[in-house]
C-alpha positions as CSV (number, residue, x, y, z in Angstrom):
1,X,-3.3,-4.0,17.4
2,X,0.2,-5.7,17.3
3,X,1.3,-6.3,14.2
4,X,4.5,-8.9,14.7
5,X,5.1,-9.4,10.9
6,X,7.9,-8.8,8.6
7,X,6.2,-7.7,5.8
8,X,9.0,-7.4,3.6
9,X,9.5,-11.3,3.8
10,X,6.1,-11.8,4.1
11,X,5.1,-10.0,0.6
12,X,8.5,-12.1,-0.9
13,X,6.6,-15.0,0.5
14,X,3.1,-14.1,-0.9
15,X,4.6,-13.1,-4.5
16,X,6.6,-16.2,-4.4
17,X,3.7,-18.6,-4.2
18,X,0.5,-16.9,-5.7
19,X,2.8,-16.2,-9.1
20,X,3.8,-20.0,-9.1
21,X,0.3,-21.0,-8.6
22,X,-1.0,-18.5,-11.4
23,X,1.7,-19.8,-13.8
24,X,1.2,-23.4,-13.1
25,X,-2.3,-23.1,-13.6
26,X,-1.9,-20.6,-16.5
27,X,0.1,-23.3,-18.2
28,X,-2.3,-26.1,-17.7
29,X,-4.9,-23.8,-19.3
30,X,-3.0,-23.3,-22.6
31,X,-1.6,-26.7,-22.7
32,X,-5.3,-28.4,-22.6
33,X,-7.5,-25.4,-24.1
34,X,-5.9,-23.0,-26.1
35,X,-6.5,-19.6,-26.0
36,X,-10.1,-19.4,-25.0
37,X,-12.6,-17.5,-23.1
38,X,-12.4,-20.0,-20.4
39,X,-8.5,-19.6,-20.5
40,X,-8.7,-16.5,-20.0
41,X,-10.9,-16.1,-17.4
42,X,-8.4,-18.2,-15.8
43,X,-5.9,-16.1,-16.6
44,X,-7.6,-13.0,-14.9
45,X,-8.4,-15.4,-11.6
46,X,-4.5,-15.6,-11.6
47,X,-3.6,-12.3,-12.2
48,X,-6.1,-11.7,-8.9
49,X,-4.4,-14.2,-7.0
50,X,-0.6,-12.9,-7.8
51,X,-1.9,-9.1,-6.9
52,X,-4.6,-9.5,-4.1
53,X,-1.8,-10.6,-1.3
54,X,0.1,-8.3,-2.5
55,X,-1.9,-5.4,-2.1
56,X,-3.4,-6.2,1.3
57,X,0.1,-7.1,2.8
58,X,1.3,-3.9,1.0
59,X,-1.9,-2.1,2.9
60,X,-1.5,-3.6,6.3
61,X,2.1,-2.3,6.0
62,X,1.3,1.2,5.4
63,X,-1.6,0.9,8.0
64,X,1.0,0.0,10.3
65,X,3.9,2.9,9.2
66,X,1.1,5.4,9.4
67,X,0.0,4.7,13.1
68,X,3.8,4.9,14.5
69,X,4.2,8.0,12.9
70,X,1.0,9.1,14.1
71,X,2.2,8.4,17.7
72,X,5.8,10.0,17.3
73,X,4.9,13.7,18.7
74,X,3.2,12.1,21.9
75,X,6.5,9.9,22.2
76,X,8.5,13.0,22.1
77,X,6.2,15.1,24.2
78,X,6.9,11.7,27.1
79,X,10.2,12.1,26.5
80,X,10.8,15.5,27.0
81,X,8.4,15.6,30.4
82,X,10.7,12.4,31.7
83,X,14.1,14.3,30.9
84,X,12.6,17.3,33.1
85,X,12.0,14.7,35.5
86,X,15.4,13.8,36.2
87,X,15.3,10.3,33.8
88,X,18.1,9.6,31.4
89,X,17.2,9.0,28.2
90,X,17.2,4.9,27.7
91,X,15.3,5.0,31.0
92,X,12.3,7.7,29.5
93,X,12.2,5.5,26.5
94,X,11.8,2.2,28.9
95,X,9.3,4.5,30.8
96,X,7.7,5.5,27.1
97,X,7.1,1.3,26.3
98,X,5.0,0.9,29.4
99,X,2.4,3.5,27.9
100,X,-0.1,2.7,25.1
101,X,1.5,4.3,22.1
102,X,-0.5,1.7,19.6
103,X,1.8,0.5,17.5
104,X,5.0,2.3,18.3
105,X,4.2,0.7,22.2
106,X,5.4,-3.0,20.6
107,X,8.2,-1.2,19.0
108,X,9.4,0.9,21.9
109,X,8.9,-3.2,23.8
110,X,11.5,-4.3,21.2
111,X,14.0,-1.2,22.1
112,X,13.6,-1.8,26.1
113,X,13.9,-5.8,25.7
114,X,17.2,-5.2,23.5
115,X,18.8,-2.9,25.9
116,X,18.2,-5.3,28.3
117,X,19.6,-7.9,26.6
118,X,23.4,-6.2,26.8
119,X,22.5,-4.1,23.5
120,X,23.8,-0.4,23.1
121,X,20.8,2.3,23.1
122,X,22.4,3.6,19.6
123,X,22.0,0.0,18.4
124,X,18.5,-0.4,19.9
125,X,16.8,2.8,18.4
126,X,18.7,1.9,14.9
127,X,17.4,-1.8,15.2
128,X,13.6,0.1,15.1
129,X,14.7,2.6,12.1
130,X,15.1,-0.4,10.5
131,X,11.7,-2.3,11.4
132,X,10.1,0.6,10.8
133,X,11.6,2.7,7.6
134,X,9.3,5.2,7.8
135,X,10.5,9.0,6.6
136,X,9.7,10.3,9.7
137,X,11.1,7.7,12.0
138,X,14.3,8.1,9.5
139,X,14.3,11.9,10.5
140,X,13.9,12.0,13.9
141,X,16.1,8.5,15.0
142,X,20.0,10.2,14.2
143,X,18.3,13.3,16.7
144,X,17.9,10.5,19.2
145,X,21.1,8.9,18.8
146,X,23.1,12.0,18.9
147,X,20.9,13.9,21.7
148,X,22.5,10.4,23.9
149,X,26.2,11.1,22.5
150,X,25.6,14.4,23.6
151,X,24.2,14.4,26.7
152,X,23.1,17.4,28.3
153,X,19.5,19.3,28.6
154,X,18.2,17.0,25.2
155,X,14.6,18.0,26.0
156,X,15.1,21.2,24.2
157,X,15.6,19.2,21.0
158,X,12.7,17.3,21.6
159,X,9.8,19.8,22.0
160,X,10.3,21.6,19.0
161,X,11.5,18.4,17.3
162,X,7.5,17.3,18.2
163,X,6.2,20.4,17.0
164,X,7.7,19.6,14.0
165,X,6.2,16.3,13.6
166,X,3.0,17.4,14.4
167,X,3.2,20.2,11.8
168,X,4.3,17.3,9.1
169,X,1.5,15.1,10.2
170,X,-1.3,17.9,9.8
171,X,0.5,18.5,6.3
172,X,0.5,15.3,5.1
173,X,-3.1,14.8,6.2
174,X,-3.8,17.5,4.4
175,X,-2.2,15.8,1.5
176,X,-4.1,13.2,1.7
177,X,-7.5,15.3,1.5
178,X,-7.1,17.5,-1.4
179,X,-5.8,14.6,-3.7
180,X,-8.8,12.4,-3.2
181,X,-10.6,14.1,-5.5
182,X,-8.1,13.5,-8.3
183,X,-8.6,9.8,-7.1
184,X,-11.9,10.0,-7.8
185,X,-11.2,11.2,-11.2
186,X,-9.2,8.1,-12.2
187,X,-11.9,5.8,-11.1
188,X,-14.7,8.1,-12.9
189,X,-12.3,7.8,-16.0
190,X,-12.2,4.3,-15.9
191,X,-16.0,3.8,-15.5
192,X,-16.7,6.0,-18.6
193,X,-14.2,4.0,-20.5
194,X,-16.2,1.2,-19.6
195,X,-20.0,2.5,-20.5
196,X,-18.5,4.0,-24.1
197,X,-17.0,0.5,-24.8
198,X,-20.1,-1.1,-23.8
199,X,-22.1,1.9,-25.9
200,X,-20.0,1.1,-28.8
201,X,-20.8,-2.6,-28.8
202,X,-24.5,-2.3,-28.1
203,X,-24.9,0.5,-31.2
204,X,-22.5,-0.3,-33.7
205,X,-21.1,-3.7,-33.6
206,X,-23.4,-5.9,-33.0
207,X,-27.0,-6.2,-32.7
208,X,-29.2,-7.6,-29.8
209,X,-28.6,-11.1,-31.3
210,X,-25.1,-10.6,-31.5
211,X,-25.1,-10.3,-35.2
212,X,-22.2,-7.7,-36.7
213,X,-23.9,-4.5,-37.9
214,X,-20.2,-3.5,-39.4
215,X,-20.2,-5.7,-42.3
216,X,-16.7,-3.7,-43.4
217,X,-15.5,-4.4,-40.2
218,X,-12.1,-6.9,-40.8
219,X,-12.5,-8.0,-37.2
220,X,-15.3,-10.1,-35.7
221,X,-16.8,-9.1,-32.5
222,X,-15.2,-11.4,-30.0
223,X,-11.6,-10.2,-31.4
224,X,-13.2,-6.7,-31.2
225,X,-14.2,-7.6,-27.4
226,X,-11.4,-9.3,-26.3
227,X,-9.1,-6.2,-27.5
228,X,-11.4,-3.7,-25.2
229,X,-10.8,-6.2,-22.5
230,X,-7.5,-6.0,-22.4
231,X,-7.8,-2.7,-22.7
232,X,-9.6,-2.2,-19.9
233,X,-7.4,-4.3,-17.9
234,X,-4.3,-2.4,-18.6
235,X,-6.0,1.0,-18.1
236,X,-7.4,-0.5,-14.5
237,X,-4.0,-1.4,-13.5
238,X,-1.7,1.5,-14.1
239,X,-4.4,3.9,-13.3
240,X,-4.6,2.2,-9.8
241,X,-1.3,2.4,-9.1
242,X,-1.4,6.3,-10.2
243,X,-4.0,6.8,-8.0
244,X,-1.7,4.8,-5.0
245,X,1.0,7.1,-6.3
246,X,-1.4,10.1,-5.6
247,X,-2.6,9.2,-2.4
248,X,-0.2,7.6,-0.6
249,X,3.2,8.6,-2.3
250,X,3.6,4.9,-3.2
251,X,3.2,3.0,-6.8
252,X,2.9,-0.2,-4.2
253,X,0.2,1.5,-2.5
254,X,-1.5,1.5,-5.7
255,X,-2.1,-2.2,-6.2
256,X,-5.4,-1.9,-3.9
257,X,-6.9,0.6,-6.4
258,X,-5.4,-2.1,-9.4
259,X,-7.4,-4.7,-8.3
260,X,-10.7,-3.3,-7.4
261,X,-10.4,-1.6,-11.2
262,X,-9.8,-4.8,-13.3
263,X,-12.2,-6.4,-11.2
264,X,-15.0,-3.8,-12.2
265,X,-13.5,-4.0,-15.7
266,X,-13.7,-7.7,-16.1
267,X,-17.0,-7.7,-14.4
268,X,-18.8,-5.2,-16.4
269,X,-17.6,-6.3,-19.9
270,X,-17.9,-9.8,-19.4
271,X,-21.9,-9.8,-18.0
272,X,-22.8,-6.9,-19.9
273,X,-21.7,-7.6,-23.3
């Protein structure tokens, strides 16, 4: 799958208009109801619509940085079988875009149709470092550029240079697997904080017909439910974004977890209680 965005611009574009949509409705809420349940319920559809773009932009992205660098060792191994071939090394890479690489074949499409535009190779593969800012492609690009200053037998940079990013790859997968379960804990933490709130209000603030059982209590039960809400809601968002920040290296990352937590939050406290 081609993916032809820029997703920098585009999440600029997505933040831009879903938080001017949220405020202009937030303020339309307050201006005519107050501070209400209803209001707030609005407020929580906003704070959805300012982070749900956001977060599957911000996931397509990564989807897309993972599968080029997923593809960089069998880019490598190409190149180095087209240098033992006799090729120079803008034409193995011109070779390397009529193969399907995923992904990195659009980006490889992008280096070739440059090149032949009148563009330097140097300025073509740095053009794609820049598409693509991934901390592999950031490794491996200045080898690229100054194997072509160098000249010479380049292949025997490359084959260890794709051992290398298959090494890094297996790593990082590996990553990936043993902090899942630490993911898992974050969500489990938030769901128990959940059942004891609800377990607190069923018990020992109210009754089943919502009348106080606290009498010393200074605060009524809706202020006492509306604090746990927000709560919840700020424990559901930064916990997501640890758990992005566990998983995939990236707070941004975490904004999928985020919204998937306040939404179980919000959900469970306001049709339960």
């Amino acid at each position: 799958m081609n993916m032809k965005w820029d997703f920098s611009r585009l999440k600029q574009v997505a933040f831009i208009a879903s938080f001017s949509m949220a405020v202009a409705v937030v303020s339309v809420g307050v201006s005519t109801g107050g501070l209400t349940r209803a209001c707030e319920d609005v407020v929580f559809a906003c704070l959805l619509v300012v982070m749900t773009p956001i977060a599957v932009i911000q996931h397509l992205e990564q989807k897309r940085r993972k599968a080029v660098d997923e593809r960089l060792p069998d880019l490598f191994r190409m190149l180095v079988q087209a240098q033992e071939a006799g090729m120079s090394l803008p034409q193995a890479l011109d070779e390397a875009s009529k193969q399907k690489f995923g992904v990195l074949s659009h980006e490889l499409e992008k280096i070739s149709t440059k090149m032949s535009w009148g563009a330097s190779f140097e300025d073509a593969v740095s053009a794609f470092a820049k598409r693509v800012p991934t901390l592999l492609v950031e490794r491996t690009v200045p080898m690229i550029t100054e194997a072509s200053r160098a000249g010479g037998r380049v292949e025997r940079i490359f084959e260890p240079m794709s051992k290398f990013l298959q090494t890094t790859l297996m790593l990082e997968k590996e990553r990936r697997t043993r902090t899942k379960p630490y993911i898992a804990i974050i969500y489990i933490g938030l769901f128990v904080f959940i059942f004891t709130i609800i377990l607190l209000f069923k018990t020992f603030f109210t009754s089943a017909e919502g009348v106080p059982l606290l009498a010393t209590n200074p605060a009524s039960p809706e202020t006492m439910l509306h604090l746990f809400l927000h709560m919840t809601l700020i424990q559901g968002f930064f916990s997501g974004l640890v758990a992005g920040k566990m998983g995939e290296g990236s707070v941004t990352s975490g904004l999928k977890h985020s919204v998937v937590m306040i939404t179980a939050g919000y959900v469970a406290l306001r049709f339960l209680l």
